[in-house]
C-alpha positions in Angstrom: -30.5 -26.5 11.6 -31.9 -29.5 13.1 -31.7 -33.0 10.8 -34.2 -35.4 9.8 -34.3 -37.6 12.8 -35.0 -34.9 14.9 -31.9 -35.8 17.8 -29.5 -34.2 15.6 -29.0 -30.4 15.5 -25.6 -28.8 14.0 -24.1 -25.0 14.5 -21.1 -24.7 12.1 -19.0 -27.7 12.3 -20.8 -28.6 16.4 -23.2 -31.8 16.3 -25.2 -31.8 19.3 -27.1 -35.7 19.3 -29.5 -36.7 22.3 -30.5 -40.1 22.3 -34.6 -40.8 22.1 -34.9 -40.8 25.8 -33.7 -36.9 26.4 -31.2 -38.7 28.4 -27.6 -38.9 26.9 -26.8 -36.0 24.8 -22.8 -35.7 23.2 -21.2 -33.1 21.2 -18.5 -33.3 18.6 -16.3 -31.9 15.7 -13.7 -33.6 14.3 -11.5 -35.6 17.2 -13.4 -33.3 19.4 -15.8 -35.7 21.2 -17.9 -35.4 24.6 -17.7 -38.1 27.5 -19.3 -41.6 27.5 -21.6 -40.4 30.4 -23.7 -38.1 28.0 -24.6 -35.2 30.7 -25.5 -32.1 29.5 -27.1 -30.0 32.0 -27.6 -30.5 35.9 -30.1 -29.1 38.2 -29.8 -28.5 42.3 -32.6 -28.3 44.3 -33.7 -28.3 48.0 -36.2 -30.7 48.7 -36.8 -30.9 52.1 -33.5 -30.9 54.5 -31.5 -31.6 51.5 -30.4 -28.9 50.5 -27.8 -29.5 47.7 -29.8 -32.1 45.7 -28.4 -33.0 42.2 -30.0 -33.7 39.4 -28.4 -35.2 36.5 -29.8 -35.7 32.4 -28.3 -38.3 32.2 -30.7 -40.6 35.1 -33.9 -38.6 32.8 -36.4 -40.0 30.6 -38.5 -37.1 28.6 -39.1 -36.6 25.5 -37.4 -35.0 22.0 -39.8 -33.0 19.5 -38.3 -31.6 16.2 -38.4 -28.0 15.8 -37.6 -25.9 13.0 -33.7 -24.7 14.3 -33.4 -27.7 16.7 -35.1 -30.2 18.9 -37.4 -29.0 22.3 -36.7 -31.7 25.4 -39.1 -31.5 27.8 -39.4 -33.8 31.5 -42.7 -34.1 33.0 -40.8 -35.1 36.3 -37.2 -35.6 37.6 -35.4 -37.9 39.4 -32.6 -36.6 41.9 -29.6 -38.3 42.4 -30.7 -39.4 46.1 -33.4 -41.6 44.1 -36.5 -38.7 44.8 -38.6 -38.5 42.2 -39.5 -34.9 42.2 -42.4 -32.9 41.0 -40.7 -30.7 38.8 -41.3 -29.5 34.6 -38.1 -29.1 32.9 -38.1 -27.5 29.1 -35.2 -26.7 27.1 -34.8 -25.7 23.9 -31.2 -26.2 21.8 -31.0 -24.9 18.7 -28.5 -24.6 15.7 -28.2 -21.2 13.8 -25.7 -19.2 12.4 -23.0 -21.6 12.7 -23.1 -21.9 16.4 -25.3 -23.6 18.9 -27.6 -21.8 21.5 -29.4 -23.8 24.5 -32.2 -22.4 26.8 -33.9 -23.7 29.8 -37.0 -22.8 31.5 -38.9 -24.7 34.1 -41.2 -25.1 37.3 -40.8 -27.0 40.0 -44.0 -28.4 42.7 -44.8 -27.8 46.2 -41.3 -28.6 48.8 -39.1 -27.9 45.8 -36.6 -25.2 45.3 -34.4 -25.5 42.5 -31.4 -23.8 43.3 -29.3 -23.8 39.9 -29.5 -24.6 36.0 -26.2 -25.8 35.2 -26.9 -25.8 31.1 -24.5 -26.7 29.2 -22.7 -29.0 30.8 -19.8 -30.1 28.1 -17.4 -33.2 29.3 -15.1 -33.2 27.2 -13.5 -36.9 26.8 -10.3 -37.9 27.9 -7.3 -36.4 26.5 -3.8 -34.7 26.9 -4.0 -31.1 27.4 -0.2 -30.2 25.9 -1.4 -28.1 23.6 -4.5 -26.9 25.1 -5.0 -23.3 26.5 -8.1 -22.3 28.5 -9.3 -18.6 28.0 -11.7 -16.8 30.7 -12.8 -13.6 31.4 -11.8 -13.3 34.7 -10.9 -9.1 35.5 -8.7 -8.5 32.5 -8.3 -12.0 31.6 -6.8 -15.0 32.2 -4.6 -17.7 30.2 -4.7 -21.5 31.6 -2.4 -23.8 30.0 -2.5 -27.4 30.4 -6.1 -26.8 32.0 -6.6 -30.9 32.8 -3.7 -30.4 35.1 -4.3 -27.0 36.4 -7.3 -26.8 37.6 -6.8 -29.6 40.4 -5.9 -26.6 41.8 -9.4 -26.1 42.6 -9.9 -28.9 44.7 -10.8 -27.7 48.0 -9.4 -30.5 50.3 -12.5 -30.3 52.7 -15.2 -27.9 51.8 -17.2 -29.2 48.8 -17.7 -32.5 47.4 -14.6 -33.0 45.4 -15.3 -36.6 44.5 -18.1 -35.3 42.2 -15.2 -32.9 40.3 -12.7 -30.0 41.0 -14.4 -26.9 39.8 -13.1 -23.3 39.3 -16.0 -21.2 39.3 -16.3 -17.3 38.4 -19.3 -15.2 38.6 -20.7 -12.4 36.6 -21.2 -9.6 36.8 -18.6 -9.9 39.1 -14.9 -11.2 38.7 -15.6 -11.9 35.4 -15.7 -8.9 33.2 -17.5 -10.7 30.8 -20.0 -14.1 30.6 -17.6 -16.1 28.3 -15.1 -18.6 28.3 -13.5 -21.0 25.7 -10.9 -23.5 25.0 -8.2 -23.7 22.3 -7.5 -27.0 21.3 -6.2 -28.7 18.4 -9.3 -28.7 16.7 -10.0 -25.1 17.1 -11.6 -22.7 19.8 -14.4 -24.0 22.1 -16.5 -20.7 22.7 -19.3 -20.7 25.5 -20.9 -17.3 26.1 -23.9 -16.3 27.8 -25.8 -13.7 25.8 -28.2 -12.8 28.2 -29.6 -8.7 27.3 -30.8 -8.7 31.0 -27.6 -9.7 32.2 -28.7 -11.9 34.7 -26.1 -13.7 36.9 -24.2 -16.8 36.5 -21.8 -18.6 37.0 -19.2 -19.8 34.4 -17.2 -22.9 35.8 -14.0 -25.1 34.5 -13.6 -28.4 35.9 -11.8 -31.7 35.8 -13.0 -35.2 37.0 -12.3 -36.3 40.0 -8.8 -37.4 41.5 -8.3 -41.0 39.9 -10.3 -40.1 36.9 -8.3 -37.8 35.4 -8.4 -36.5 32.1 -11.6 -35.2 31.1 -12.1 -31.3 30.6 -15.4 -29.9 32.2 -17.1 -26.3 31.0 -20.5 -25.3 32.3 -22.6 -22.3 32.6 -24.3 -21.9 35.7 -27.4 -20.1 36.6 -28.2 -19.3 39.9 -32.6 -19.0 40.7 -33.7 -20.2 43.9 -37.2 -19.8 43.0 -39.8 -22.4 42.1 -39.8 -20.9 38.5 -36.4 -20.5 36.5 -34.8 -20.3 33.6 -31.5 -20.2 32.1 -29.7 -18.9 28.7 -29.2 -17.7 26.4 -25.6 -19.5 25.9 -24.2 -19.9 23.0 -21.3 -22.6 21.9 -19.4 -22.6 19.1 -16.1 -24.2 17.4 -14.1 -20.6 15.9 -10.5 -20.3 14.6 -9.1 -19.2 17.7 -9.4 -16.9 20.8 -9.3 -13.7 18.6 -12.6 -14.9 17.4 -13.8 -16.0 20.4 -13.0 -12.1 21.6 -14.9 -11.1 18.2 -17.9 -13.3 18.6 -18.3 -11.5 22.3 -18.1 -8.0 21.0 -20.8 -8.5 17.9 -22.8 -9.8 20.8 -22.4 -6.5 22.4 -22.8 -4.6 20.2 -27.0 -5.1 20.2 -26.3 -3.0 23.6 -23.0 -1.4 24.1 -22.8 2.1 23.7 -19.1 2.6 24.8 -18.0 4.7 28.2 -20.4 7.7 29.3 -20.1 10.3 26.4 -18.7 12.5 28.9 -15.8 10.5 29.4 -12.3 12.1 28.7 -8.3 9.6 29.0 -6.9 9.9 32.8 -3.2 9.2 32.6 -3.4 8.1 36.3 -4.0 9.6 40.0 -2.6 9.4 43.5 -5.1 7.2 45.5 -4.9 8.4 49.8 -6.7 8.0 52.7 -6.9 10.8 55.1 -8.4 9.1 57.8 -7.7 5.6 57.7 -9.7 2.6 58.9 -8.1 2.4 62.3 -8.7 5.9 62.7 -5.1 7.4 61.8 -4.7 10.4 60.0 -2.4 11.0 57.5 -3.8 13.9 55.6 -5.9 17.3 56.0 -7.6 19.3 53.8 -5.0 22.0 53.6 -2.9 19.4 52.3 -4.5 18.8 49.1 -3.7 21.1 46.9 0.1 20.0 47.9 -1.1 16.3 46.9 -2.5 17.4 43.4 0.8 19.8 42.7 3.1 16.4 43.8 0.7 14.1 41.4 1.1 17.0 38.6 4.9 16.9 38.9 4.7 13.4 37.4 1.7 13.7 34.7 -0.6 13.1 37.0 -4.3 14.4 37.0 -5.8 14.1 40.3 -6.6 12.7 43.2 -8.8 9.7 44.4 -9.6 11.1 47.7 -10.7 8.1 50.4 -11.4 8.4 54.3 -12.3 12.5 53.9 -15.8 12.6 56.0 -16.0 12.0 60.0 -15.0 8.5 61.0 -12.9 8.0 58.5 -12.3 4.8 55.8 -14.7 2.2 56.0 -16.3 4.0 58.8 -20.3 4.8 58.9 -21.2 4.3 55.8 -23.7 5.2 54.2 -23.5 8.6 56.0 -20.5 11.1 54.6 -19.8 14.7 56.0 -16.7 16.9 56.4 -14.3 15.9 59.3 -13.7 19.3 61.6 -10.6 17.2 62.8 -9.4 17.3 58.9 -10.1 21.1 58.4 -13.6 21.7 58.3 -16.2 21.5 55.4 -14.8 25.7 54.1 -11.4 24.0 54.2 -12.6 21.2 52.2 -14.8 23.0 49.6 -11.9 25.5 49.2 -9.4 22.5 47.8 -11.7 21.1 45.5 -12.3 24.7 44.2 -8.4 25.9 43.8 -7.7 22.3 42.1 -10.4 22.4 39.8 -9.3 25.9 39.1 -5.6 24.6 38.4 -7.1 21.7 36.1 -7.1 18.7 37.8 -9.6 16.5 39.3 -10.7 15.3 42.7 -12.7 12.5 42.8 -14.5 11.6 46.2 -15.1 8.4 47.6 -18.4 7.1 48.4 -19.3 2.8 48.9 -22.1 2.0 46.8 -22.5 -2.0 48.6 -22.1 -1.4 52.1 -23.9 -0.1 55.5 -21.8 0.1 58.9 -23.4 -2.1 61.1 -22.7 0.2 63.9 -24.5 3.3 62.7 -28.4 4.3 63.1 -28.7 4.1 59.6 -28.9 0.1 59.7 -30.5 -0.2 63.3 -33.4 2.2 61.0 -32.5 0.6 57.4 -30.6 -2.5 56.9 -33.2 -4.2 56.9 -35.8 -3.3 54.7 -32.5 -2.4 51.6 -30.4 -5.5 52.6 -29.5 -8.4 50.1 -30.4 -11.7 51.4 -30.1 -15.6 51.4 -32.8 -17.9 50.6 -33.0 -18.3 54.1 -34.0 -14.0 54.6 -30.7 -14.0 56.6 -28.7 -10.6 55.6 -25.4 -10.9 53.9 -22.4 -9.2 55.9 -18.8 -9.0 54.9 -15.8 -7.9 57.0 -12.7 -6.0 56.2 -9.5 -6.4 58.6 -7.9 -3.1 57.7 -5.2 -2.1 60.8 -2.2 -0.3 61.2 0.7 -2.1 63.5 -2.0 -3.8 66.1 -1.9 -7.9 65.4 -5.1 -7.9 67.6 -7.3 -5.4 65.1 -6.1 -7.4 62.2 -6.8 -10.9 63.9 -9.8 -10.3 65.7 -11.7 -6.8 65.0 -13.0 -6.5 61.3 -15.0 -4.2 60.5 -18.7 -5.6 59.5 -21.2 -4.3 57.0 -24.7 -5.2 56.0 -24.3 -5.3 51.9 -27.3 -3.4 50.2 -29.6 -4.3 47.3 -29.8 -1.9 44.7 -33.2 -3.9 43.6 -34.6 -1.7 47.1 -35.5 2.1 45.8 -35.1 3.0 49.5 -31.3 2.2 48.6 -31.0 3.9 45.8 -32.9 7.3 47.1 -30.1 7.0 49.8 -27.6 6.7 47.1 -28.7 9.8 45.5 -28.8 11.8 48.7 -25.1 10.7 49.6 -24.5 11.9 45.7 -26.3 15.6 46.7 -23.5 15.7 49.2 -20.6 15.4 47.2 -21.9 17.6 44.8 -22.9 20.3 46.8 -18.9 20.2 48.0 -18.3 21.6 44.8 -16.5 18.5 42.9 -17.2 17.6 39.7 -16.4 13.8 39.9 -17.4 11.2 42.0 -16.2 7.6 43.2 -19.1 5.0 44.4 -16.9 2.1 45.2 -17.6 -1.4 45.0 -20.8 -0.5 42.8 -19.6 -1.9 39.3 -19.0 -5.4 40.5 -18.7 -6.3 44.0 -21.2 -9.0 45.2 -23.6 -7.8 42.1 -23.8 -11.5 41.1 -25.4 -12.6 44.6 -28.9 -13.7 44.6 -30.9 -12.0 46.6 -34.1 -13.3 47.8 -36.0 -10.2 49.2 -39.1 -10.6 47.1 -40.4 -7.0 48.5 -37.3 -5.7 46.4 -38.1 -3.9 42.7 -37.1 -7.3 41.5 -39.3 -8.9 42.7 -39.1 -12.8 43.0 -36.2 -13.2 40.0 -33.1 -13.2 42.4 -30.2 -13.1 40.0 -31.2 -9.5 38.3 -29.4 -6.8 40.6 -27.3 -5.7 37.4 -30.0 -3.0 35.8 -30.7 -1.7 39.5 -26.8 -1.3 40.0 -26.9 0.6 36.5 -30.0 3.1 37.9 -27.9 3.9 41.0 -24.9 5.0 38.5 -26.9 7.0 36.4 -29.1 8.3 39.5 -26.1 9.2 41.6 -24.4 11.4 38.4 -28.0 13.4 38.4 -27.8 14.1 42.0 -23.7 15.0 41.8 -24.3 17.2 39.0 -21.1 15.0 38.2 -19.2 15.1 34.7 -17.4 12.2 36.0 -17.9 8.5 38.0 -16.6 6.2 38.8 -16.8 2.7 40.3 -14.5 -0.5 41.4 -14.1 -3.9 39.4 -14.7 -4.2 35.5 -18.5 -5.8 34.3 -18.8 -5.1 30.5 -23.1 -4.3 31.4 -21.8 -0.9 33.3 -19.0 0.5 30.9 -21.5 2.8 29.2 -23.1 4.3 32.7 -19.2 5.5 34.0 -16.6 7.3 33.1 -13.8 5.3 34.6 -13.5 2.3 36.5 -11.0 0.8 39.4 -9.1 -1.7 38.8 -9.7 -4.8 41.1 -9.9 -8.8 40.7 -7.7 -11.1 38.1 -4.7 -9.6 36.2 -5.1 -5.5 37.1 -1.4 -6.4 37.7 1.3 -7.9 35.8 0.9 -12.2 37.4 0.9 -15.4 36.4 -1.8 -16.4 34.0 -2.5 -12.9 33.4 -3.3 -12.3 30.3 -5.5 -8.1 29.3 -5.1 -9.0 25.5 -8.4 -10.4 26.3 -9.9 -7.8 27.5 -8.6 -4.8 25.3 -9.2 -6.9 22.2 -12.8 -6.7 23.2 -12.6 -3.2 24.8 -10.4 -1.0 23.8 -12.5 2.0 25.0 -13.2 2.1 28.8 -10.8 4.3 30.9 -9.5 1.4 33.7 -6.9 1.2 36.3 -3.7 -0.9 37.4 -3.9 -1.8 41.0 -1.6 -3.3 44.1 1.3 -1.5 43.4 2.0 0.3 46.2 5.8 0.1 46.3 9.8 0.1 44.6 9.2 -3.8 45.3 11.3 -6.0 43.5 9.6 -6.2 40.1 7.5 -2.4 40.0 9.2 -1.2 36.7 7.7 -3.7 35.3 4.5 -3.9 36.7 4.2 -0.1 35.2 5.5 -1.1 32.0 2.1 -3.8 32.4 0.2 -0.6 33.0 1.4 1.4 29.8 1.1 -1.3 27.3 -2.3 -1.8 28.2 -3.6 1.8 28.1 -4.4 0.9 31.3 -4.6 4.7 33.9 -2.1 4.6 36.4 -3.4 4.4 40.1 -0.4 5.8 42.3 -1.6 4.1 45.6 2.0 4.6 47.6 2.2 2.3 50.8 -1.4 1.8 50.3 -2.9 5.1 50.3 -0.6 6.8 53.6 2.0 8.6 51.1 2.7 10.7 47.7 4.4 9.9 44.8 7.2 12.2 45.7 8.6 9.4 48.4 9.4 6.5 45.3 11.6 8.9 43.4 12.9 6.4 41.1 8.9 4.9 40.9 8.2 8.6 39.9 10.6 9.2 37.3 9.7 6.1 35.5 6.1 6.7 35.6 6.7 10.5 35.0 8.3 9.0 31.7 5.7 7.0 30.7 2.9 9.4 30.8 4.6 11.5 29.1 5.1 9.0 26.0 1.5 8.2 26.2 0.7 11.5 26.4 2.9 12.0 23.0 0.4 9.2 21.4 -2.6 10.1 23.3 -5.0 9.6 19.8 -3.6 5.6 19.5 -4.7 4.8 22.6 -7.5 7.1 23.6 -9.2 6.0 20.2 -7.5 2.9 18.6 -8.5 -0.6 18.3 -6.2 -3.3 20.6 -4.5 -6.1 18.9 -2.0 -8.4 20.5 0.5 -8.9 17.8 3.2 -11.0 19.3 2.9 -12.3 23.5 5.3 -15.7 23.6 8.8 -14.6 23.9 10.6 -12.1 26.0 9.3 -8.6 23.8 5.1 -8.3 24.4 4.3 -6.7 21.1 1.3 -5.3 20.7 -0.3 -2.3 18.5 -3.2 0.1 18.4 -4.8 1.1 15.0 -6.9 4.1 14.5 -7.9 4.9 11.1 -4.9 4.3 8.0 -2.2 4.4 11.0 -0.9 2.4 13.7 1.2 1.9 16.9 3.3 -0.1 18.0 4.6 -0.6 21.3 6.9 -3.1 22.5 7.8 -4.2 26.2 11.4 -6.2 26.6 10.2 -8.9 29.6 13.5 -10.2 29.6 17.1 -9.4 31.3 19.1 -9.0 28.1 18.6 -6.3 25.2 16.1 -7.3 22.3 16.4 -5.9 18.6 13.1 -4.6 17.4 11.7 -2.7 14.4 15.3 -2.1 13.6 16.0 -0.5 16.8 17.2 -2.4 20.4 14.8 -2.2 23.5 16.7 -2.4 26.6 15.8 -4.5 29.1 12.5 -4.4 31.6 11.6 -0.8 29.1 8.9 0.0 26.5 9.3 1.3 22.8 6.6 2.8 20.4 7.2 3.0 17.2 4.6 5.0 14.5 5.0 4.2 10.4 8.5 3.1 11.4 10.0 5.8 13.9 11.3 4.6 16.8 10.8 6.8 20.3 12.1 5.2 23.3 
């Protein structure tokens, strides 16, 4: 709670202390101290042909009122770092409860002003050595940073952005980060910043270091992007824990006030082939006759299903949003008939449909793209381009595909969704794959005020969570799934994609964090593709972490049946997963040992537990009484070994 002289407020063992102006704030626990510059929070706004005007707390005057958790600082006006003094209310609100700290902004800003960010908090942490540091984010399945003073100068950008202000690595949710949190282990414990926002707004969570010259200092903000001449930011909390493990536990009591788990529907997927029958150049590589042969090759190996891409006319990445049969592949009957016989055989085909994007070539966006498109502050569309070819140097170079992206904020978008849905399901499959939908760009502002959402521009997540749950109605589907890995969709899918930060074994890689939060949701490996130097173990990467295998051969052209030592490898796995199917369908996740050459780690359920071990290095390891050879797995239950 707040002290007596009303500049003071404490969460745990954290003293935040702003001086009398509302200018200089610092933070600190034991040797952990903040930088003599006393910023905590910046703002950017647009004010007139500036368009990236800062805003620093520490050039402020306002003032500090007591309140009973904490102090409220309020600004009448700011002043920019160009010297403006601009028309614009700031109010924040910082309060100390529950052994933690919790800061909120909110604010309004006058005629010719556009605040384009909240950057709140904005910790500095002081010169120092980083030896022993480790920075933890939540970037895909997680990432490990040692020595993050060093490390992050990898962020500078040369030429781009305005490095002699700082180097920052910046990662945005719902997005590349699976979850809004971050934290630093030092020696005085584990700096935890999470934003607990129930709306789950975007933001963006940044690392940082001072620029070149001034090295030293360690930067962590949270950043919250509003374009809007209201906007607010927060919740975030901060708080000084034990370790990462409690950093991971702080997150998950959080989410628990809204996590339900995966769809109740949702059943374990050992893994299935990925292809693409008509490829984004046009190539095809599969017909519908060919299917059932696909499943049966996938099945030979413990495989489920299939992931089925490029099946309508066109092909991949080819005039979206529209999907029908391909007469060239076989015909709708033909199509229809190899869903039916491998249903009927029990396996799954999932078909592909992209949630995000509209061909910029097709009727549908001459008609549409405008009215359902996200946009810029400026009402200028956002379009992406993919550079998918086959042997040409010229299609790859100069001929990328381009798409409008879509805003699921527009019901128009959504209604389109569901009728693209009706499709698949009227084809006779029981799952479904909307691509892109989970993650991809969800983050993005967009400033289309005739949208459902109205003038808040960061708020796409709940929309992107109606089109899941929409699509499913329409499908009739008992399974969907989506790309990427945000924590705020989990409970509207059934399994999700892998794609972004550590989906594959890398350095810095580091799904402990993840699977210590979530244990539950049913998510891929992705990129391996190959017998490239390296792929036992990236499969090994796969198993450990419970993660379902996504047999993608050469990138979608060929079967599992054409890596025959890739095959019989994974065929083994699965089949010891299978063998402990209960452990990892329903345990909890706990990294027991992750320095030296044999990744430990164990899934309880109930009284039991499992161990399972993964030898990293090139020579034989002893464990639980037993030897693991090298670049293999072992599992071991109440002390029997199986190998």
């Amino acid at each position: 709670m707040a002290s007596t002289d009303g500049h003071r407020v404490t969460g745990g063992p954290l003293t935040f202390h702003i001086d009398e102006n509302a200018g200089r704030a610092s933070l600190s626990a034991g040797d952990l101290r903040t930088a003599p510059r006393g910023r905590f929070w910046t703002l950017s706004v647009q004010h007139g042909e500036h368009r990236d005007c800062a805003v620093h707390s520490e050039e402020q005057r306002g003032r500090v009122t007591a309140g009973p958790h904490g102090v409220e600082i309020a600004y009448a006006t700011v002043r920019a770092a160009c010297g403006a003094d601009l028309e614009l209310a700031l109010e924040l609100q910082v309060d100390g409860d529950g052994g933690e700290l919790r800061f909120e902004a909110r604010g309004r800003a006058g005629d010719g002003v556009l605040v384009r960010e909240t950057a709140l908090p904005v910790i500095e942490l002081a010169a120092g050595h980083d030896a022993d540091e480790v920075l933890y984010r939540a970037q895909g399945l997680g990432r490990r940073i040692p020595e993050p003073r060093t490390r992050l100068y990898r962020a500078h950008t040369e030429y781009m952005n305005d490095d002699g202000a700082g180097v920052l690595e910046s990662v945005a949710y719902p997005g590349d980060l699976t979850m809004p949190w971050q934290g630093l282990e030092t020696g005085d414990g584990f700096l935890y910043l999470g934003r607990h926002d129930p709306e789950f707004g975007s933001v963006l969570l940044c690392a940082g270091v001072p620029p070149r010259g001034s090295e030293g200092e360690l930067w962590m903000s949270a950043v919250t992007p509003s374009g809007r001449d209201e906007f607010r930011a927060g919740p975030v909390v901060v708080a000084l824990l034990p370790g990462w493990r409690d950093g991971a536990a702080r997150y998950r009591a959080w989410a628990e006030h809204w996590y339900t788990g995966p769809h109740p529907d949702t059943e374990p997927i050992e893994g299935w082939q990925r292809i693409i029958m008509r490829h984004q150049f046009g190539e095809v590589r599969f017909r519908y006759a060919d299917l059932v042969d696909v499943f049966e090759e996938g099945r030979r190996h413990g495989l489920d299903g299939i992931l089925l891409f490029g099946w309508w006319r066109g092909g991949f990445d080819r005039g979206y949003p529209v999907y029908e049969p391909d007469d060239e592949l076989g015909g709708r009957s033909a199509l229809e008939e190899a869903i039916r016989e491998i249903r009927a055989r029990g396996g799954f085909i999932s078909l592909y449909a992209n949630g995000n994007l509209i061909d910029r070539t097709t009727g549908y966006a001459a008609e549409h793209a405008r009215s359902v498109s996200k946009k810029d502050e400026r009402g200028l569309e956002h379009v992406a381009g993919y550079a998918f070819a086959g042997e040409s140097r010229t299609l790859r170079h100069f001929s990328a595909g381009s798409f409008v992206i879509a805003c699921h904020g527009a019901p128009e978008w959504r209604r389109t969704m569901a009728g693209v849905a009706e499709t698949h399901g009227s084809l006779g499959t029981a799952s479904i794959f909307f691509d892109q939908t989970a993650y991809h760009l969800a983050a993005w502002p967009c400033y289309d005020a005739s949208h459902e959402h109205g003038p808040r521009t960061g708020d796409e997540a709940r929309f992107r969570r109606q089109t899941l749950e929409t699509i499913r109605d329409a499908a009739g589907a008992a399974s969907v799934g989506s790309e990427g890995m945000s924590d705020c969709m989990i409970p509207a899918l059934n399994f999700h994609h892998g794609w972004g930060f550590a989906f594959q074994d890398e350095p810095e890689a580091f799904p402990a964090l993840f699977r210590t939060v979530y244990p539950e949701p049913v998510v891929s490996n992705r990129l391996l593709h190959d017998e490239r130097p390296g792929w036992e173990d990236q499969l090994n990467y796969a198993f450990v972490h419970n993660l379902t295998f996504d047999v993608a051969i050469h990138r979608c052209r060929a079967t599992v049946g054409t890596v025959p030592a890739y095959a019989q490898r994974l065929g083994r796995l699965i089949e010891l997963r299978r063998a402990h199917r209960p452990f990892f369908a329903g345990g909890v996740f706990e990294l027991v040992a992750g320095d030296g050459p044999v990744l430990h780690v164990r899934y309880r359920l109930d009284d039991a537990a499992l161990d399972v071990a993964w030898n990293r290095g090139d020579g034989p390891a002893e464990w639980d009484g037993g030897v693991v050879a090298p670049h293999e797995v072992a599992v071991a239950v109440a002390g029997v070994t199986a190998r």
